[in-house]
N, C-alpha and C positions, 0 to 999 in steps of 0.2 A: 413535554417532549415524548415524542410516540416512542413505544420498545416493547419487546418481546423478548420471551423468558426463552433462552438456547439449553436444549438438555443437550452434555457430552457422555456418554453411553460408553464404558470400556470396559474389558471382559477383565482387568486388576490393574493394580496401581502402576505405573513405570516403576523402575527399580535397578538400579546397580546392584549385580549379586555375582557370588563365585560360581564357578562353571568350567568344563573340563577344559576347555582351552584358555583358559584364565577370567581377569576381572572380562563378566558379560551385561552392556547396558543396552537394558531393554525397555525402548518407548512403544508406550499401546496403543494403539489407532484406535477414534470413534468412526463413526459412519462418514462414508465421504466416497466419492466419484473417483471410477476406472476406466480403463477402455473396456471394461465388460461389464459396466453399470454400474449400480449403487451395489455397496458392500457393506454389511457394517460392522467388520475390521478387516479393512486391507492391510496386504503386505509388501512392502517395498524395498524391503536392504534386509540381507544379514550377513556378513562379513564383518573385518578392521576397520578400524580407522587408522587413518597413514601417521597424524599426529591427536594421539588422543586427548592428552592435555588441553588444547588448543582449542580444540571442537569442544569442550566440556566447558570452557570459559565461552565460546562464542554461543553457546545455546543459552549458557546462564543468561549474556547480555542480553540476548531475544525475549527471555523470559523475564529479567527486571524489566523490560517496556510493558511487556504484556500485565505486567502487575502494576504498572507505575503511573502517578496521575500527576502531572508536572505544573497543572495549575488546578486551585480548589484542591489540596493535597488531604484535605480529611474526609475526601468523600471514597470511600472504596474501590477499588477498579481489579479485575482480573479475568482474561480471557485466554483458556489455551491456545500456544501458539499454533501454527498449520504447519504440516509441511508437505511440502509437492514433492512426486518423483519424476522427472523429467527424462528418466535413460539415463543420462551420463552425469547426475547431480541430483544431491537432494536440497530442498529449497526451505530454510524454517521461519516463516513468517510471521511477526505481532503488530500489535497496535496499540498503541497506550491508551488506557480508561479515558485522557480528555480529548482524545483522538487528534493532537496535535505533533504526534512524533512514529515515524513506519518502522519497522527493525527490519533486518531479513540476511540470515547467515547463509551464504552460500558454500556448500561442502561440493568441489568441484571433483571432477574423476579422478584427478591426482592426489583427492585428498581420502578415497575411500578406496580399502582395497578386499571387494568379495565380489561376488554375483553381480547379474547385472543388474542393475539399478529398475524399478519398477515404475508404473506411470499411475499418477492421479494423486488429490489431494485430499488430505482430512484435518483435524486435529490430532495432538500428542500430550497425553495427560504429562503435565510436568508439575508433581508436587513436593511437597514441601522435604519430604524426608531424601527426594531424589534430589531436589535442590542442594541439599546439606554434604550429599554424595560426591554431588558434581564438584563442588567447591571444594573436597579434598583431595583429588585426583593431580597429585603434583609431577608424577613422574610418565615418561614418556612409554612404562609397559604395554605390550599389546594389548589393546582392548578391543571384545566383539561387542558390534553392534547390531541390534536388531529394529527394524521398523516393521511394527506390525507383530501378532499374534504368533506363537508358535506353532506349527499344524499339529500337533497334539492337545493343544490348549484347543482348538476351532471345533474340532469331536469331542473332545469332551463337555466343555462349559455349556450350562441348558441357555444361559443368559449376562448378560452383563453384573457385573457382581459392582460396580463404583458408577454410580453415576452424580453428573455435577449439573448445576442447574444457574448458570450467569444469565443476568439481562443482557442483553443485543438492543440497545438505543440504535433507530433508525440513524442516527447523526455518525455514527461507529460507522455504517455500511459504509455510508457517501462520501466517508472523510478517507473510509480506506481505498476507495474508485478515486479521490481524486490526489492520491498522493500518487497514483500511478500516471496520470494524466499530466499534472507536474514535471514529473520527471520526465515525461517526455519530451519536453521542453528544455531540455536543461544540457552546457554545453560542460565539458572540464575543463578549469578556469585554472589548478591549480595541482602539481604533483609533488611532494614533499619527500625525501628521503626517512630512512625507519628515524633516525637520529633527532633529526628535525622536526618531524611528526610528534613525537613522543613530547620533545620541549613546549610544542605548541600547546598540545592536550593537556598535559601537566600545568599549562600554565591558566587552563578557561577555570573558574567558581563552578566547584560541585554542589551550592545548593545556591538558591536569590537570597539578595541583600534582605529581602522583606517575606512574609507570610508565604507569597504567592508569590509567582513566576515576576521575573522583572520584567516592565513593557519598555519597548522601544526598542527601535533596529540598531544592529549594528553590523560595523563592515567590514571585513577584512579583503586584502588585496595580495596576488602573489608576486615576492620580491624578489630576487635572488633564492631561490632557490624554499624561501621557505615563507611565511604570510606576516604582513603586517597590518596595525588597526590604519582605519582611515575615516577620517570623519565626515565624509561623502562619497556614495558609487561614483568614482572614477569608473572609467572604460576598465572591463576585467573582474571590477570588484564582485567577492559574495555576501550576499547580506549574512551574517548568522546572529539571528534571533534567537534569544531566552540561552546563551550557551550551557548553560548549567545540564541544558537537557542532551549535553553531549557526555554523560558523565558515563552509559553504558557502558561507550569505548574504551575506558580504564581497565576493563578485565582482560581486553587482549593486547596493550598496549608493549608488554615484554616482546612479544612473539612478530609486533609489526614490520612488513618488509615496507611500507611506504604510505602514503594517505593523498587519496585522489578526493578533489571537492571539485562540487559541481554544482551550478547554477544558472540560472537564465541572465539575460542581458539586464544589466542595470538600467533602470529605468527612474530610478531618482526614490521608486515608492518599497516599501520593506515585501523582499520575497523570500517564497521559499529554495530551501539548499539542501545537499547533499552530499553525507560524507563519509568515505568509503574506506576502513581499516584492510588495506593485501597484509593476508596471514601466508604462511604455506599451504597449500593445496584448500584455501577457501578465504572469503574474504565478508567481512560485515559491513554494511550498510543503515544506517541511519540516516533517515529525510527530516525533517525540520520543518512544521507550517512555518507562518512569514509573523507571525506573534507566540508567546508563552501563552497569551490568554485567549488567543482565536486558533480553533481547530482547522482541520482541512474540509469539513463538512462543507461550510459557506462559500467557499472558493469559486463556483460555479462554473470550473473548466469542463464538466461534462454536459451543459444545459446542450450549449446548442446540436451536440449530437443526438441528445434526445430530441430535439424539437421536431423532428416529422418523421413521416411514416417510412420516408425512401431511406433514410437512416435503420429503421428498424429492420427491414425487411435485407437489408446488403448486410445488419448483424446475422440474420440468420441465414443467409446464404454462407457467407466467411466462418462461421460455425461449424459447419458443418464439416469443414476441409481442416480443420483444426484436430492435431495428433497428437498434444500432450507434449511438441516441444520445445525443445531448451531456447531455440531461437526463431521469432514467426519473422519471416519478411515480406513485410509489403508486397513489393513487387511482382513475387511468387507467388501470392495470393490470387493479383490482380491479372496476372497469366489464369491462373486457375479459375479464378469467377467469372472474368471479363469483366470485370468494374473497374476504374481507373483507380491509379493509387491514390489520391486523393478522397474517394469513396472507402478504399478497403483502410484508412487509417481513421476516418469518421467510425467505421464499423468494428474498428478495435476500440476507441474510445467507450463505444457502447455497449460491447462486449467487456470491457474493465470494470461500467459500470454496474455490469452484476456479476463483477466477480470471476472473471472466465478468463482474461489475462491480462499478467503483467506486467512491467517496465525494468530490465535489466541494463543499469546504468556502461556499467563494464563493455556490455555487450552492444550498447547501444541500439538494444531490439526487443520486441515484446516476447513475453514467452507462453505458452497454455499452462492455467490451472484452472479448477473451479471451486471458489470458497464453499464450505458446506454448511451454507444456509443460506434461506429463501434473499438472497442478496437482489434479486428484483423489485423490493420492499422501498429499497435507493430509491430508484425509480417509481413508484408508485406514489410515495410521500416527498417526496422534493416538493416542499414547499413554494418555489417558486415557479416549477414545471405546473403544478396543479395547476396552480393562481393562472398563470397562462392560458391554460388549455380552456379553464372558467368562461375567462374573458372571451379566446376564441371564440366558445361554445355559444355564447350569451351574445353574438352579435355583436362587439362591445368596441371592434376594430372598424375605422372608415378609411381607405385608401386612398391616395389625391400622391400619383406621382410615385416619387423618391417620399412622399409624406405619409404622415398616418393620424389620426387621433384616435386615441384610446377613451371609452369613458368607463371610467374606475370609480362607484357609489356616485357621489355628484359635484367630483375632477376629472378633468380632463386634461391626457397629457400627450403632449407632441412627439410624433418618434420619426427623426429624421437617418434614410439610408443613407451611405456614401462607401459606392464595393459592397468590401463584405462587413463593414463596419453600421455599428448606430449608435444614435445620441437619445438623449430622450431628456425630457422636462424634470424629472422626478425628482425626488429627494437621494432614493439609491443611486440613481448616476452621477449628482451631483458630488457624492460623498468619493465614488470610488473610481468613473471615468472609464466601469469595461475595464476593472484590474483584478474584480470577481466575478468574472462573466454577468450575460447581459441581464436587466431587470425584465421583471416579469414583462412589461408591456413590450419590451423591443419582443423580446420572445414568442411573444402573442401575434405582432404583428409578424413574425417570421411564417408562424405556423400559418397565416390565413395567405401571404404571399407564394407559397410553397402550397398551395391547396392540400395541408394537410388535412388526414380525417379527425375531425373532434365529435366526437359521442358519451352523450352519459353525463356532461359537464365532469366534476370530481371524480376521479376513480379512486 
């Protein structure tokens, strides 16, 4: 498995401390993207929090994902979490070591009360001793908070005093591009009162029957007002796989005003879901791949936005018009570039997948951030993008129609169009039917049907 070693650079530790207007938490930026370039510690909030408690349990949540590996549980995992400033929100985003579960704590303007809210994203060292902080924090005291460096700490420090050194497995990048991809996808199936929510959650296994995550789908459906199991996607139904990995949401569970879940049309085959804790003035999100033991990596909802060059090029037009925020709309885009919305939502897909923006369920709209690291790496090692472009490269596609054959070493396999769909001879399609986008050979033939450019074979 390819990976790279991620340094997070912070000029001191985060830290809960006293301070002349009372308890002061202050999280430290590493390097990460502004609207006035790379920084390597920006600042984004200092003011209140509206309800500090709350924010103190929902950042915990973010950060048990970011440390948490829900399948293969003895193998290590820990990444600090992100966080975006969007103007009128701050966004704290993780990802779990098996990269099968998204967090992301939204503290909305209602829930923060200082300055105005700053733009761009980095990481926020969150460690252990601040961890231990957070979790005694029972009363609802004012608490300031700080994102970002003090400007006397910026003059004075020669250099970063803490730095952390985690691997970045390429499958981490791709599984976080395509939990956004996902979600875009995905309808609310289901709205729960606080009372109701709370019984449900209390009622999923906080850990599997066995070693490792349990496998196999399962389904719940909304009934009267609150969800029941069912032992087939009916019309409505959400799958929710491995529930154990919903166990985050226990830490805000007191405070919940309702629980929205979301997911895509049931289709008979196990998917992914999403499930949304409303706090006061912020709400937490957890997405759920469609297995405990398969991540969001493999999913392949971003392939065919990468597969050509006209895709590329509409990302970096749509880029460019992109401001850091809270809500991008299509539409407005597609005013602004003149590419139809259909192109400017290819071009967000592609832009997701390094990391430039994300899927705001609530909102039901993408928003701008940029992950801070070389998240184009997705894209460069997709294993099945490569294979593709191989083949293109190599000659290896023959077109006959709506037909195609591929020769792949010394097989050959059938790739029949119909729309915008294909089928193909393989083993991969047999297995999964275009439920984790398409296999390399459809892919390949896309790229040579679309005259895309193939150079270099491998990149």
């Amino acid at each position: 498995m390819s990976r790279s070693v991620q340094a997070l650079a912070y000029a001191r530790p985060s830290a809960l401390a006293s301070s002349q207007v009372g308890p002061s938490l202050g999280l430290e930026t590493a390097g990460g993207l502004t609207p006035r370039g790379a920084e390597a510690h920006p600042r984004f909030f200092a003011g209140f929090l509206s309800d500090p408690r709350i924010a103190a349990r929902g950042l915990l949540a973010v950060a048990d994902v970011a440390a948490a590996r829900y399948y293969q549980r003895t193998l290590p995992a820990s990444l600090d979490p992100v966080v975006t400033g969007n103007g009128d929100r701050l966004r704290f985003e993780s990802f779990s070591g098996c990269c099968g579960v998204y967090a992301r704590l939204d503290v909305l303007q209602e829930g923060l009360d200082g300055q105005e809210t700053g733009h761009g994203t980095t990481n926020v060292d969150v460690n252990a001793p601040l961890r231990e902080a957070l979790s005694r924090i029972t009363a609802d005291d004012p608490l300031h908070l700080r994102v970002g460096p003090e400007e006397l700490a910026v003059t004075t420090l020669d250099g970063p005093v803490v730095e952390k050194k985690v691997p970045l497995p390429d499958r981490w990048l791709r599984g976080f591009a395509e939990a956004q991809v996902a979600s875009a996808r995905f309808d609310l199936r289901a709205e729960l009162t606080a009372e109701r929510a709370v019984a449900f959650l209390r009622s999923l296994p906080r850990i599997p029957s066995s070693g490792n995550a349990a496998r196999g789908a399962r389904w719940v459906v909304g009934s009267g007002g609150s969800l029941r199991p069912t032992t087939r996607p009916v019309p409505g139904a959400v799958c929710l796989p491995g529930p154990e990995r919903l166990v985050a949401l226990q830490r805000v569970l007191r405070d919940a005003t309702a629980l929205r879940v979301y997911g895509p049309v049931a289709d008979g085959a196990a998917a992914a879901s999403a499930w949304e804790v409303v706090l006061p003035g912020m709400r937490l999100t957890l997405t759920l791949s469609p297995d405990s033991a398969r991540g969001f990596s493999g999913e392949g909802g971003v392939l065919e936005a990468l597969a050509t060059e006209d895709a590329a090029a509409d990302a970096e037009l749509v880029s460019v018009l992109l401001a850091w925020e809270p809500r991008i709309e299509p539409v407005s885009l597609a005013e602004q570039s003149g590419l139809s919305v259909e192109r400017v939502r290819a071009a967000l897909t592609r832009l997701g997948t390094a990391g430039r923006v994300g899927y705001d369920l609530a909102d039901a709209a993408y928003f701008h951030r940029e992950l801070p690291y070389d998240a184009d790496r997705a894209e460069r090692h997709n294993p099945r993008l490569v294979a593709a472009r191989r083949l293109a490269g190599e000659g290896a596609v023959t077109l006959d129609g709506s037909r195609a054959t591929v020769a792949s070493g010394d097989r050959r396999y059938h790739v029949r169009e119909s729309g915008s769909a294909f089928s193909c001879t393989c083993q991969w399609w047999a297995d999964y039917r275009g439920r984790r986008g398409p296999c390399k050979h459809a892919l390949a033939v896309r790229m040579v049907r679309r005259g895309a450019t193939v150079a270099g074979g491998v990149r």
